[in-house]
Each structure stands twice: as structure tokens, then as C-alpha cells.
DSSP file (Angstrom, degrees, kcal/mol; ACC not computed):
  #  RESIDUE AA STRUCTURE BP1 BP2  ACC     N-H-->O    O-->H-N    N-H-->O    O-->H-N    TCO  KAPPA ALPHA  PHI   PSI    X-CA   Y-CA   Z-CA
    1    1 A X              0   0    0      0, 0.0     2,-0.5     0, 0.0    52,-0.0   0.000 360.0 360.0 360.0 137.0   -2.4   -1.2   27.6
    2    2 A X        -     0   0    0     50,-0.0     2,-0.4     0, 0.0     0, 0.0  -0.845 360.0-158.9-102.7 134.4   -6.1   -0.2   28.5
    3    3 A X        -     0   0    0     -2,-0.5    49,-0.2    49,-0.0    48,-0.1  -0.821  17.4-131.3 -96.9  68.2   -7.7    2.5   26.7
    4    4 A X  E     -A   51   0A   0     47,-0.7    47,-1.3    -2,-0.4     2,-0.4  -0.017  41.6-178.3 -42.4 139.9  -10.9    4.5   28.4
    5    5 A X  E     -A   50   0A   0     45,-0.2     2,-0.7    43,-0.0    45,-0.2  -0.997  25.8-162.3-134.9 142.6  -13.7    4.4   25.2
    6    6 A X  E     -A   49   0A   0     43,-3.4    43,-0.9    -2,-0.4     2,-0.8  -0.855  12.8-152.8-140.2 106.9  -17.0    5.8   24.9
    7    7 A X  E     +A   48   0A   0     -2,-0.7    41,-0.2     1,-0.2    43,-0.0  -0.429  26.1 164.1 -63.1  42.6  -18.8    4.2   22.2
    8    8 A X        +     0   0    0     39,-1.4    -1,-0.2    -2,-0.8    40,-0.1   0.851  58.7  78.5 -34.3 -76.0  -21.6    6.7   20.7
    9    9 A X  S    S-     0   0    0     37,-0.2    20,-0.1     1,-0.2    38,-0.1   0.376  88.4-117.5 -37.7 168.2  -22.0    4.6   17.2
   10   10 A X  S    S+     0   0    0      2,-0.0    -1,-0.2     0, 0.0     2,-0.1   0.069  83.3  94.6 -83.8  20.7  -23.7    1.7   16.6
   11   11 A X  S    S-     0   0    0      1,-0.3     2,-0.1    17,-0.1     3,-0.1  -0.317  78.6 -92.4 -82.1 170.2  -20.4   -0.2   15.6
   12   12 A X        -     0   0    0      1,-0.2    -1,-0.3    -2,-0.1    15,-0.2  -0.250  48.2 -96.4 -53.3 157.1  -18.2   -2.2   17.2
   13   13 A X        -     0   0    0      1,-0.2    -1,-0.2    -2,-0.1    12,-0.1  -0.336  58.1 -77.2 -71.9 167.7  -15.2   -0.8   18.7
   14   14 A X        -     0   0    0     -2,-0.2     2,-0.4    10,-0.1    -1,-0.2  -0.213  57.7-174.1 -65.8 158.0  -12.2   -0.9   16.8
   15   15 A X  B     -B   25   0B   0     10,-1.0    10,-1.9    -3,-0.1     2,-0.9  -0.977  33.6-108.2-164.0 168.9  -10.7   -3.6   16.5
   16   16 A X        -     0   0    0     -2,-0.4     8,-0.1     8,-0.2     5,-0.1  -0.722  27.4-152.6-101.9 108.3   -7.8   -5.4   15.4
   17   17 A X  S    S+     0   0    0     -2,-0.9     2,-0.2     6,-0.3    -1,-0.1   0.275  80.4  15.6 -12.5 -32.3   -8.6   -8.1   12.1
   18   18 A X  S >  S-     0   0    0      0, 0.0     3,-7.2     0, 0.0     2,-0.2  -0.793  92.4-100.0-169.1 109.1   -6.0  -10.6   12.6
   19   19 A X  T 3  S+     0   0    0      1,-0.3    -2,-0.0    -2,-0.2    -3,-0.0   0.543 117.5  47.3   5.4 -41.9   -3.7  -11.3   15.9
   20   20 A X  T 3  S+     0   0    0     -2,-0.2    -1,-0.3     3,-0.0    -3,-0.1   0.468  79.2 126.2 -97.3 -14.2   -0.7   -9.4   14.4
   21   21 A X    <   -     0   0    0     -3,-7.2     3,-0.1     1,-0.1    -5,-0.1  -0.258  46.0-160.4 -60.3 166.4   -2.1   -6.5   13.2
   22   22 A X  S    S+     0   0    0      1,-0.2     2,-0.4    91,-0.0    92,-0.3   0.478  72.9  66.8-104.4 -15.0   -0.8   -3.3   14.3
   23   23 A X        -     0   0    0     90,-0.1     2,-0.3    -8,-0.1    -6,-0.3  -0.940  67.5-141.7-144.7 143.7   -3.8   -1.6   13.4
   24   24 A X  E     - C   0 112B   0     88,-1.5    88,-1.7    -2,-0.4    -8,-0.2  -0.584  31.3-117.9-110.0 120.7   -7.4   -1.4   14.6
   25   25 A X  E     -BC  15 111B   0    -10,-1.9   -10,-1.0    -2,-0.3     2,-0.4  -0.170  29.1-157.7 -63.0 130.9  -10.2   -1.1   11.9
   26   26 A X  E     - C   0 110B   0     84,-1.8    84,-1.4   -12,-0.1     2,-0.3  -0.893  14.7-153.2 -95.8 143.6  -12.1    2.6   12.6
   27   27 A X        -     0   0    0     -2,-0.4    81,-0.2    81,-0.3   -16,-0.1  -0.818  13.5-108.0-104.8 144.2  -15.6    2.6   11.1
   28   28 A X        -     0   0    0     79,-1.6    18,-0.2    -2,-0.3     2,-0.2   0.036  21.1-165.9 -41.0 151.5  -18.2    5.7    9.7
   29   29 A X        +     0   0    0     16,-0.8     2,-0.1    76,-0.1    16,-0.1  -0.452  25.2 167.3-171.0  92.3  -21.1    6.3   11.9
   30   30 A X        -     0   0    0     -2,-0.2     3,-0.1     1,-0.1    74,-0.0  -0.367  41.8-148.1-109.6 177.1  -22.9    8.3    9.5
   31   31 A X  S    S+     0   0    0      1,-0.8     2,-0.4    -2,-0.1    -1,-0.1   0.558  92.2   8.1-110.2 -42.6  -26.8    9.3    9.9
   32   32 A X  S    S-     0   0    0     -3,-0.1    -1,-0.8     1,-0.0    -3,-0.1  -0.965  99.1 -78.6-130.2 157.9  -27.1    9.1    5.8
   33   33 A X        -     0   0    0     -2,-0.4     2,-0.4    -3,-0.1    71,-0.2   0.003  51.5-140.3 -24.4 134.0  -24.7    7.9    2.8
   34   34 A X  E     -F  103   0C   0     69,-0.9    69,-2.3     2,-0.0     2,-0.5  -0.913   5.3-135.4-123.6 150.7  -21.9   10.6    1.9
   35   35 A X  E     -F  102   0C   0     -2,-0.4     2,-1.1    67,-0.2    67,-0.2  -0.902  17.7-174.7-120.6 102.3  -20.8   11.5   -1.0
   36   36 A X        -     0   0    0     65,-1.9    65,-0.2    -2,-0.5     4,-0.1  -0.489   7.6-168.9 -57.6  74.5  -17.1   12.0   -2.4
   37   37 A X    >   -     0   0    0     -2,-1.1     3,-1.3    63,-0.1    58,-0.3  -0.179  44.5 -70.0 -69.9 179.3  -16.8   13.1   -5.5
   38   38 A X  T 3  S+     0   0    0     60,-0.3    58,-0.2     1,-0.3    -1,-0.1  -0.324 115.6  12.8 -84.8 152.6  -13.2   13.0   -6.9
   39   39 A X  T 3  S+     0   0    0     56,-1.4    -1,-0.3     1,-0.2    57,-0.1   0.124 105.3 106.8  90.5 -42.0  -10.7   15.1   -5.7
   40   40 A X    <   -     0   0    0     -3,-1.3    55,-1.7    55,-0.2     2,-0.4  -0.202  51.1-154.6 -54.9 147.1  -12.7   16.1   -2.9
   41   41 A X  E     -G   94   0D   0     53,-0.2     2,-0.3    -3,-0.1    53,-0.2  -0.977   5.7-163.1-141.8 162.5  -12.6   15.2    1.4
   42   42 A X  E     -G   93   0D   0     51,-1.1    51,-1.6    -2,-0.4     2,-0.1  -0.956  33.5-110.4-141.1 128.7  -14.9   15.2    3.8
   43   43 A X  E     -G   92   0D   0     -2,-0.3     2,-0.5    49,-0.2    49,-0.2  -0.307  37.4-162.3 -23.7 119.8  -14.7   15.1    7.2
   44   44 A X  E     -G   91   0D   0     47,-0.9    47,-1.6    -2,-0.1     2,-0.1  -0.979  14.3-147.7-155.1 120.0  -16.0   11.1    8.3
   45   45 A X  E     -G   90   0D   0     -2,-0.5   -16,-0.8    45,-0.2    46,-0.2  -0.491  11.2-162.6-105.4 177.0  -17.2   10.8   12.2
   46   46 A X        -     0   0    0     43,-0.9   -37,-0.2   -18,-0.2    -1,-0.1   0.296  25.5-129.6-133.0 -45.7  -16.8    8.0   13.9
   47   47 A X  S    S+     0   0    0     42,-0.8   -39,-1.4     1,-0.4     2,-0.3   0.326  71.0 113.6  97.5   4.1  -18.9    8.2   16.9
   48   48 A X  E     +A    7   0A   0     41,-0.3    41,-5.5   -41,-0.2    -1,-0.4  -0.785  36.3 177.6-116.3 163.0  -15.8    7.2   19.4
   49   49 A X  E     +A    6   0A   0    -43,-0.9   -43,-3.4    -2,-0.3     2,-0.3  -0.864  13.3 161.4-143.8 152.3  -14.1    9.0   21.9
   50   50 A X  E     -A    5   0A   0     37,-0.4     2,-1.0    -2,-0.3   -45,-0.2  -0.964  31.8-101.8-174.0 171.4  -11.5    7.9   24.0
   51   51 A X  E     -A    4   0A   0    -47,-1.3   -47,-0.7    -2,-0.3    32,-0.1  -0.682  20.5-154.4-112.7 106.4   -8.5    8.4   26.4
   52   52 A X        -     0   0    0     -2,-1.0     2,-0.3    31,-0.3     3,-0.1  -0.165  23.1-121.0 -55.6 146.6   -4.9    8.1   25.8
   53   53 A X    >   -     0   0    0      1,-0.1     3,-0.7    -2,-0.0    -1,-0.1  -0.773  48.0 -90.4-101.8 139.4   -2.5    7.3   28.5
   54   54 A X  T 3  S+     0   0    0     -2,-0.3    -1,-0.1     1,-0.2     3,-0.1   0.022 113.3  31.8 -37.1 163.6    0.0   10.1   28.8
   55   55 A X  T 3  S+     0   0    0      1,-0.1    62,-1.4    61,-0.1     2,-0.4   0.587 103.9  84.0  37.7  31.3    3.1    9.3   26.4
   56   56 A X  E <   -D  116   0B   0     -3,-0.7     2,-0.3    60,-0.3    60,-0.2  -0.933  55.9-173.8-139.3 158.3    1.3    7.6   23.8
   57   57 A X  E     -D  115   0B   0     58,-1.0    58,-1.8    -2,-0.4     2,-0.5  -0.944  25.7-111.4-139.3 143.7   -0.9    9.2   20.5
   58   58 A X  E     -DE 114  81B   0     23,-0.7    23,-1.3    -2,-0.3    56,-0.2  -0.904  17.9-151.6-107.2 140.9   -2.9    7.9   18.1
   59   59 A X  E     -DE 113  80B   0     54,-3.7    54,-1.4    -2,-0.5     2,-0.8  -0.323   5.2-155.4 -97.7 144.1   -2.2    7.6   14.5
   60   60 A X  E     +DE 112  79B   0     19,-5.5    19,-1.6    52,-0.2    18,-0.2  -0.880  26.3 178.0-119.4 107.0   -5.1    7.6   11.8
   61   61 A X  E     -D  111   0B   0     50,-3.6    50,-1.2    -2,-0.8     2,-0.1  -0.198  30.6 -94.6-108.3-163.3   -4.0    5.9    8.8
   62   62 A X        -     0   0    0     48,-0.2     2,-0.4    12,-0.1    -1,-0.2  -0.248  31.9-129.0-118.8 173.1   -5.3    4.8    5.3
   63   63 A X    >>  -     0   0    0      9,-0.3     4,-1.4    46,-0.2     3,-0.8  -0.938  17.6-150.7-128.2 109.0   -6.7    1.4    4.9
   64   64 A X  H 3> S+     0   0    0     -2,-0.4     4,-0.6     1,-0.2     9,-0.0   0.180  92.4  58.2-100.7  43.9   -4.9    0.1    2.0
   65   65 A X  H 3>>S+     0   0    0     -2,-0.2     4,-1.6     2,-0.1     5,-0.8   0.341 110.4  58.1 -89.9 -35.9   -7.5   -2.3    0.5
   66   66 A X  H <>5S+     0   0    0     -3,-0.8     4,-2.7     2,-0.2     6,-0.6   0.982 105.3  41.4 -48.1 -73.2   -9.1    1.0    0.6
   67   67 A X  H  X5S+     0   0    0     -4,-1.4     4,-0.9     4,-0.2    -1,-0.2   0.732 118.7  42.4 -73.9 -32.1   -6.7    3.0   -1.5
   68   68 A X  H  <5S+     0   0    0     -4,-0.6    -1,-0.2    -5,-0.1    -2,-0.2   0.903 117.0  44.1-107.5   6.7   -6.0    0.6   -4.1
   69   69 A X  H  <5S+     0   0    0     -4,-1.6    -2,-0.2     1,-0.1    -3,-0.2   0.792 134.1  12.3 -30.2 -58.3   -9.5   -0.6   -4.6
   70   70 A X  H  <<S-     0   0    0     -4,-2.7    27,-0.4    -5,-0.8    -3,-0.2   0.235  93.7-114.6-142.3  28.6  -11.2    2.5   -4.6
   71   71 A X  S  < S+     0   0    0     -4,-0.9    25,-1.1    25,-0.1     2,-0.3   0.451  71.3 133.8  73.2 -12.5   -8.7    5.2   -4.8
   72   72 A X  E     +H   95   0D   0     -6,-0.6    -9,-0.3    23,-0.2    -2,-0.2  -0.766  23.0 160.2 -91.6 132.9   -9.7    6.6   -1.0
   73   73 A X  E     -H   94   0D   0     21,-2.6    21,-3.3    -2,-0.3     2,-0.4  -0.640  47.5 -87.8-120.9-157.9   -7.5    7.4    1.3
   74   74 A X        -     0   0    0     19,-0.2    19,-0.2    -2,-0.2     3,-0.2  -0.974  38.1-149.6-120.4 126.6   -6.8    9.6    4.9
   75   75 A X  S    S+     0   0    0     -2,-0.4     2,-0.7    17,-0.3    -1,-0.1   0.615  86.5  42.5-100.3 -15.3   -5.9   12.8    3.5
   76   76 A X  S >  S-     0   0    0     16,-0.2     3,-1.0   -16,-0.1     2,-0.3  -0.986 100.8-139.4-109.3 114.3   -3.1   14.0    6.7
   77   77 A X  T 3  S+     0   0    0     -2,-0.7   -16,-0.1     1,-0.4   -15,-0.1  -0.878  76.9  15.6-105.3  86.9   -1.6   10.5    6.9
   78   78 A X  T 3  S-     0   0    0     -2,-0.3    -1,-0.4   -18,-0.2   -17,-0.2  -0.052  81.8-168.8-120.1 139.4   -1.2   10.0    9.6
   79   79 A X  E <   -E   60   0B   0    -19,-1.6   -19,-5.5    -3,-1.0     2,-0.4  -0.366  15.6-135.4 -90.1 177.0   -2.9   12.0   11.4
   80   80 A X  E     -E   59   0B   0    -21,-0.2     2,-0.7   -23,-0.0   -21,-0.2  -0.870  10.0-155.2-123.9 143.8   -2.3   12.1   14.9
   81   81 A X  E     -E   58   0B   0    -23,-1.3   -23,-0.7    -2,-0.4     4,-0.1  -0.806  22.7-145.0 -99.2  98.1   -4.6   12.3   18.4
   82   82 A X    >   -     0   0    0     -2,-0.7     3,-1.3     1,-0.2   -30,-0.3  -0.064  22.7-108.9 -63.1 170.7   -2.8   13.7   20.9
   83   83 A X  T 3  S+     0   0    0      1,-0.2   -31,-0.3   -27,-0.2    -1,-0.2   0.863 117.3  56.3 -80.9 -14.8   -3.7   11.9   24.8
   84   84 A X  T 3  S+     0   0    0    -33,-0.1     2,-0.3   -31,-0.1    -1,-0.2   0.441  78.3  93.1-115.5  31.0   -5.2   14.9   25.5
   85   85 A X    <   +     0   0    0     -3,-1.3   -33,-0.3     1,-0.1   -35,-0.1  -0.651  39.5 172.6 -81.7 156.2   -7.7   15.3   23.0
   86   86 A X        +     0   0    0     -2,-0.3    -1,-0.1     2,-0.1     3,-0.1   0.303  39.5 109.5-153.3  27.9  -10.9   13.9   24.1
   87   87 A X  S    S-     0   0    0      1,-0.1   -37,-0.4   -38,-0.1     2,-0.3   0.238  84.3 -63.4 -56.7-147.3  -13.5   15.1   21.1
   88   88 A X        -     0   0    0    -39,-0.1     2,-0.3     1,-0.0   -39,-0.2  -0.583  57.1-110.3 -97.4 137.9  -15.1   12.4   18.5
   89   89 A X        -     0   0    0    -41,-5.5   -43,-0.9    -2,-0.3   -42,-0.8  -0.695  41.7-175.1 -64.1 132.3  -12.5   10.7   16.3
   90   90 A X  E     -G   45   0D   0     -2,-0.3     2,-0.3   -45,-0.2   -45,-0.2  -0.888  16.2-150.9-137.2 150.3  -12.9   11.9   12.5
   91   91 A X  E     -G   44   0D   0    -47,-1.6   -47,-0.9    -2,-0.2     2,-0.7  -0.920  13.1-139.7-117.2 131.4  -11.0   10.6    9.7
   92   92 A X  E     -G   43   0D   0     -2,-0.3     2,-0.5   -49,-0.2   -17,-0.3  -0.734  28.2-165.0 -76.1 115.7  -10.3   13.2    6.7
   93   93 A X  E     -G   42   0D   0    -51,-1.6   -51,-1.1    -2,-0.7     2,-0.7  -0.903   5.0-159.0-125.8 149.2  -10.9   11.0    3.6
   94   94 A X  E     -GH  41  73D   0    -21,-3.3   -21,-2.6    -2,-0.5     2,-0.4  -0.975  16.0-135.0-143.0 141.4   -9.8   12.1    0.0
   95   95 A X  E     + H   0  72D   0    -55,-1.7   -56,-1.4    -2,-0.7   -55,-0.2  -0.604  27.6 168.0 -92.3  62.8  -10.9   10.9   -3.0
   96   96 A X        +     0   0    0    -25,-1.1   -25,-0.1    -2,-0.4   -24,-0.1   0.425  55.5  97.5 -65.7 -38.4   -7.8   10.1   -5.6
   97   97 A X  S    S-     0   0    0    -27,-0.4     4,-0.1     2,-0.3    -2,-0.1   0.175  82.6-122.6 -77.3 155.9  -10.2    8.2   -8.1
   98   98 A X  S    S+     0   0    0    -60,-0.1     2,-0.4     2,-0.1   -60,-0.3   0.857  87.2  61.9 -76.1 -19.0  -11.9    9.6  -11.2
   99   99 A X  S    S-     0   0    0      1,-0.1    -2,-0.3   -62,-0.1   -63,-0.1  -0.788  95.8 -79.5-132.1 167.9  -15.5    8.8  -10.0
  100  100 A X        -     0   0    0     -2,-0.4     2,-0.7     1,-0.1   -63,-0.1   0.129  44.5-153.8 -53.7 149.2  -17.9    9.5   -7.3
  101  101 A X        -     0   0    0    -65,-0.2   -65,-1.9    -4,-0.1     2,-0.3  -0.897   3.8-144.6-124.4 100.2  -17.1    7.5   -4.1
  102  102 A X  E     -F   35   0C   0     -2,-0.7     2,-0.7   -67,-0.2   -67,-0.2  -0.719   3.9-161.0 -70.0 117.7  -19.9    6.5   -1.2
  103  103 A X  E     -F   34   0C   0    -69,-2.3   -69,-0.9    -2,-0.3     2,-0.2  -0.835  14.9-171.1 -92.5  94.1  -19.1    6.4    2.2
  104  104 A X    >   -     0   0    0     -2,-0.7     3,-0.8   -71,-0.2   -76,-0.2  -0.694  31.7 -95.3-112.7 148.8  -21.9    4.2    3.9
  105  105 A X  T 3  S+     0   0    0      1,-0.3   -76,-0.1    -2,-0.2    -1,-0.1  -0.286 111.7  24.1 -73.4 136.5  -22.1    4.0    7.8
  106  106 A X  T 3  S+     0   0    0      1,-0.4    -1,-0.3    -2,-0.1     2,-0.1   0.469  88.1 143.4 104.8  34.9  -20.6    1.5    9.6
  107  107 A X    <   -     0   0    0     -3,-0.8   -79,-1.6     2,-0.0     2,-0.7  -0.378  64.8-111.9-112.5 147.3  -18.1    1.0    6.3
  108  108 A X        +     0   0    0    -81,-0.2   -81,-0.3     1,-0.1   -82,-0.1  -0.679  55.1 163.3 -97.1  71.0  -14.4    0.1    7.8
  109  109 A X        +     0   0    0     -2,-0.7     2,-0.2   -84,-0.1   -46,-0.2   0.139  49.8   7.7 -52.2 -17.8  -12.5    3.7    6.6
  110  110 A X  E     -C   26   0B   0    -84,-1.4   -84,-1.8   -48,-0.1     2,-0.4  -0.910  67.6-116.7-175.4 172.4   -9.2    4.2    8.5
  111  111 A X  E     -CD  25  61B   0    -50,-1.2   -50,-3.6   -86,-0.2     2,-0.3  -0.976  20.2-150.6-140.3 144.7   -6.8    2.2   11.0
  112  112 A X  E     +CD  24  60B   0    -88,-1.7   -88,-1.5    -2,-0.4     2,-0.3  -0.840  23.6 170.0-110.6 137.4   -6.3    3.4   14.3
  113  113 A X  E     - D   0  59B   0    -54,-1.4   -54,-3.7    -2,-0.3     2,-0.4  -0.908  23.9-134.3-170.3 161.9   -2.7    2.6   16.1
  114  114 A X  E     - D   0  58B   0    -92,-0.3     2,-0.3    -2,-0.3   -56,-0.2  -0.784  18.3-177.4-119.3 156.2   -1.1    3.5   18.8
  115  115 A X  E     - D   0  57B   0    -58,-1.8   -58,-1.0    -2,-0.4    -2,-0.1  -0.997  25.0-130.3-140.5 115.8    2.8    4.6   19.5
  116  116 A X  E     - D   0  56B   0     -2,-0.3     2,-0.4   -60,-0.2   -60,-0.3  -0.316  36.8-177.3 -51.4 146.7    4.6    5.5   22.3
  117  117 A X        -     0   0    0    -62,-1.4     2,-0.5   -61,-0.0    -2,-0.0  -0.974  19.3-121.7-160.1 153.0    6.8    9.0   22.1
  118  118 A X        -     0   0    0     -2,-0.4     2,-0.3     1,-0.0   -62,-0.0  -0.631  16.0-125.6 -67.4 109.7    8.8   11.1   23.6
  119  119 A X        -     0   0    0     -2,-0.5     2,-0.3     1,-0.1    -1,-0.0  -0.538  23.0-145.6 -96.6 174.6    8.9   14.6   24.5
  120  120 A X        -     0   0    0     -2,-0.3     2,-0.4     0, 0.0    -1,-0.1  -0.700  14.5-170.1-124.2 128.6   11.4   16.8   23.7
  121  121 A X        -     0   0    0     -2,-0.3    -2,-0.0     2,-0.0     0, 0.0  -0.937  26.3-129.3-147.3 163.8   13.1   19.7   25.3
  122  122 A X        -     0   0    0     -2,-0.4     2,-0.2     1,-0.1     0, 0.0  -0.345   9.5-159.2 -77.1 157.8   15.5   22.2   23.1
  123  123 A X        -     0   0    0      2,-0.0     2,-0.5     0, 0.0    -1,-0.1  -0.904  14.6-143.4-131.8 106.6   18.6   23.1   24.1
  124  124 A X        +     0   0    0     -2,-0.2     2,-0.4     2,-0.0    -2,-0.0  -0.281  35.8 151.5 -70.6 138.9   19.5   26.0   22.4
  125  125 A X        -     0   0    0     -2,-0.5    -2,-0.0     1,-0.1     3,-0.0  -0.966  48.2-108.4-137.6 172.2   23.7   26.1   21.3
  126  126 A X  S    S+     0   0    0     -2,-0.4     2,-0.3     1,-0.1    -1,-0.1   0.528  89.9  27.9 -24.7 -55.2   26.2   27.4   18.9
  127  127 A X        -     0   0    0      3,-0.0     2,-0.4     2,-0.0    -1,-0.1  -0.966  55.0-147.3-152.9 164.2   27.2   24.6   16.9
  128  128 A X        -     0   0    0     -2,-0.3    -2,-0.0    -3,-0.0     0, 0.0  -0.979  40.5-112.3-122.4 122.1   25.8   21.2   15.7
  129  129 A X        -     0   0    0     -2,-0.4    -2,-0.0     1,-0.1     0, 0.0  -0.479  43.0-115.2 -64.1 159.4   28.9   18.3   15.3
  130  130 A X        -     0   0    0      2,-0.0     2,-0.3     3,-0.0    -1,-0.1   0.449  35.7-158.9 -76.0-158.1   29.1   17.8   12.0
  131  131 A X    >   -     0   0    0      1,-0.1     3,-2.3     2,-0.0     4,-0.0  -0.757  33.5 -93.2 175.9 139.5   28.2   14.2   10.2
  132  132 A X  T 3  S+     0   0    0     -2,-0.3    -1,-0.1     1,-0.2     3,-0.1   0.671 125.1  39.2 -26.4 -34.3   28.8   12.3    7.1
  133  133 A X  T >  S-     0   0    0      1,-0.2     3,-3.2    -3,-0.1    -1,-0.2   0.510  89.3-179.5-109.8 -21.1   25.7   13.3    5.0
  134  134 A X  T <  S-     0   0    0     -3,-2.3    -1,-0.2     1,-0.2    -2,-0.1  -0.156  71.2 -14.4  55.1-141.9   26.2   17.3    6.6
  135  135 A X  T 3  S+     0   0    0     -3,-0.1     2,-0.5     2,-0.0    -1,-0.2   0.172 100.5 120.6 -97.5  19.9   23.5   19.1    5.0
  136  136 A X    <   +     0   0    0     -3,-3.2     2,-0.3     4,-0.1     3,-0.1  -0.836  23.5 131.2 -94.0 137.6   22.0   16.9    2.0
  137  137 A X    >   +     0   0    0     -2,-0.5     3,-0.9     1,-0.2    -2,-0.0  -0.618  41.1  78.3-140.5-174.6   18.2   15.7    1.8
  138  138 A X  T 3  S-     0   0    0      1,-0.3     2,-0.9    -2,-0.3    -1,-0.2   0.927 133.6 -33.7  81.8  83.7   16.0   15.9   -0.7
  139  139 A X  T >  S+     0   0    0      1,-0.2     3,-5.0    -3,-0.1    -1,-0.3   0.292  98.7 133.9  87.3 -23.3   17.3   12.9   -2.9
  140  140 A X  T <  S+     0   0    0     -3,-0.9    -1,-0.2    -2,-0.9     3,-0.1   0.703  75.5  46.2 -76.5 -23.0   21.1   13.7   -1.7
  141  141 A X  T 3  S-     0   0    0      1,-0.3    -1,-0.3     2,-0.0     2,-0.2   0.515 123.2 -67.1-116.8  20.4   21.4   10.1   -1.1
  142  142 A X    <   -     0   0    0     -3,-5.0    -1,-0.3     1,-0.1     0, 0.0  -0.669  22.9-121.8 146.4 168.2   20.0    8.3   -4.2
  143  143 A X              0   0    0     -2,-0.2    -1,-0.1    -3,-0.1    -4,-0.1   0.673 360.0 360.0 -92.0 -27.7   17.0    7.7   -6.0
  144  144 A X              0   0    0     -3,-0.1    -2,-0.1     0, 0.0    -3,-0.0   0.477 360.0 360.0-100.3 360.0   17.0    4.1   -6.0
């Protein structure tokens, strides 16, 4: 699949780590060092833009060297880029850890991947057939 990109920062494009990944490292593209303190998020540019092919989004996920290392993660996980956004990628990062966290630019922050989907249209009716599990969630089918 080809992707349109426009590359403000002075990173690389994303890119994928290892042959199998599924997901392609996004980097900071900060002007100065940011500072998380704990508890906190901040907003984290990227300095790319790009274009989605109709039926496809992309997802912005945690990096999880990230999270258990240093307690940071992507705080809507995962958030999602519809194809017809066509602002700056930002990653929301939240700070889980008891101490102060630095974000320094060109720092590998989030994982970009993309998924195909489906739209949806309702059809409203009456009744829903029924189903083994009916109406329990929450736990209704175990803890373990």
C-alpha cells in the first residue's frame, strides 16, 4: 500500500524496526526538550502529515519498551487518524511514573499502524435474535 507523506521534521519517516513489525516507529519533532511531570500529558508533534487511502485509519499506539522502562505511554490508545484527516500527527503521551519524564526531539514515542475497516450502516428493527451469552459483559464470562 502507498501512503502520500509530507515530512516537515528533521527525522526519518516512520518506519518499521524489524521485517515483521506491524508497527512503524513515530518520532518527536520538538523545537526544545519537554517536560512531563508525573501524571501529566502533553500534546508531542511529530512534524508528519500524510494521506490515507479511503477504507484504511491509522492507529497511534504506545511503544512498550516505552511503558515499561519509563512509565510513558499514548494516553487514547489507540488513537485513531481517520483518511481524511490531513493536519500534523500528534501523539498524546501520559506520564504513569513517579518522576519527571523528558521528551527530547527526534526520541522514538509512539507506533503508527495501519488497518483496514469497514463502514457501517444501521438498520433500525424490533428485535435482536437472541445468543448464548444474551446480555452479560463486564466479567460475565470469567476472570481468568
Amino acid at each position: 500500500m502507498h501512503v502520500e507523506i509530507i515530512n516537515k521534521s528533521n527525522n526519518p519517516n516512520p518506519e518499521y524496526q524489524t521485517d515483521q513489525s506491524a508497527g512503524m516507529d513515530l518520532r518527536s519533532y520538538l523545537e526544545k526538550t519537554e517536560n512531563i511531570a508525573p501524571g501529566e500529558y502533553k500534546l508531542i508533534p511529530t512534524g508528519i502529515y500524510i494521506k490515507i487511502p479511503r477504507g484504511y485509519e491509522a492507529q497511534v499506539r504506545p511503544r512498550s519498551g516505552l511503558a515499561l522502562k519509563k512509565g510513558i505511554t499514548v494516553l487514547n490508545s489507540p488513537g485513531t487518524i481517520d483518511s481524511d484527516y490531513r493536519g500534523e500527527i500528534g501523539v498524546i503521551l501520559i506520564n504513569h511514573s513517579t518522576v519527571d519524564y523528558e521528551v527530547k526531539s527526534g526520541e522514538r514515542i509512539a507506533q503508527l499502524v495501519f488497518s483496514k475497516h469497514e463502514n457501517i450502516h444501521w438498520e433500525n428493527v424490533n428485535h435482536i435474535d437472541s445468543s448464548s451469552r444474551g446480555e452479560g459483559g463486564f466479567g460475565s464470562t470469567g476472570t481468568n
